[in-house]
C-alpha positions in Angstrom: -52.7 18.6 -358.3 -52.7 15.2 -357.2 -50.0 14.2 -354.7 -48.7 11.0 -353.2 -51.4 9.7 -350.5 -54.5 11.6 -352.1 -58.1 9.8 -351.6 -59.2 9.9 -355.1 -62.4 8.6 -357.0 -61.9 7.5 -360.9 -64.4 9.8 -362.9 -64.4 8.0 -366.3 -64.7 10.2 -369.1 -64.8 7.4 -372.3 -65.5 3.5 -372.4 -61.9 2.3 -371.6 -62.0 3.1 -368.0 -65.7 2.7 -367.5 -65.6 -0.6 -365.5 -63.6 0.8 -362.9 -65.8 4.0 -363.1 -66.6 4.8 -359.3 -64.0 3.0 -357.8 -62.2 4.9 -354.9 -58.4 4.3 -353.8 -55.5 6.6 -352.7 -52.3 7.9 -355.4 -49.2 5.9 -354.5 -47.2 7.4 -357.4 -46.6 8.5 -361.3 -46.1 6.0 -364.2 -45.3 7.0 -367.8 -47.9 9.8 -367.2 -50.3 8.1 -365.5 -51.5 7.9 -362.0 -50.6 4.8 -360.4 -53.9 4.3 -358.1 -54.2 1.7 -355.3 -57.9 0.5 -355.2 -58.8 -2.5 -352.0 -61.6 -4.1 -353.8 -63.7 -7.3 -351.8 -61.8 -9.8 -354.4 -58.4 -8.0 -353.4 -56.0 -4.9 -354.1 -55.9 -3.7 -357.5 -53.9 -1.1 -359.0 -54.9 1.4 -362.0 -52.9 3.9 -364.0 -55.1 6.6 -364.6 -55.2 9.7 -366.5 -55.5 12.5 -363.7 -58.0 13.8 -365.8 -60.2 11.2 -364.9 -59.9 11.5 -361.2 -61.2 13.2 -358.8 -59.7 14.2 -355.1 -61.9 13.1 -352.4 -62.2 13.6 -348.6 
C-alpha cells in the first residue's frame, strides 16, 4: 500500500511511462485511480499520475 508521503521509484512496465522510467519522487495523493507522484527534476517539479502497479516504495 502506498500512502501519502511514500518515497517511491516509477518501475515502468509498457512504453507509455517509459520516459519517466527511473524517476524517484514521493505520493502526495490519489487521482481518478492514479497515483498523483511529485518528482523535483533539474528543469523543475513535475507531477505524474501513475498506476501503483508501476511503482515501487523506496527507502
Amino acid at each position: 500500500m502506498l500512502l501519502v508521503g511514500t518515497k517511491v521509484q516509477v518501475v515502468a512496465a509498457d512504453y507509455f511511462y517509459a520516459y519517466c522510467d527511473g524517476w524517484r519522487g514521493v505520493v502526495t495523493g490519489l487521482n481518478s485511480g492514479a497515483v498523483e507522484v511529485k518528482c523535483q527534476r533539474p528543469d523543475g517539479e513535475k507531477t505524474l499520475y501513475v498506476p501503483a502497479a508501476q511503482l515501487s516504495p523506496i527507502k
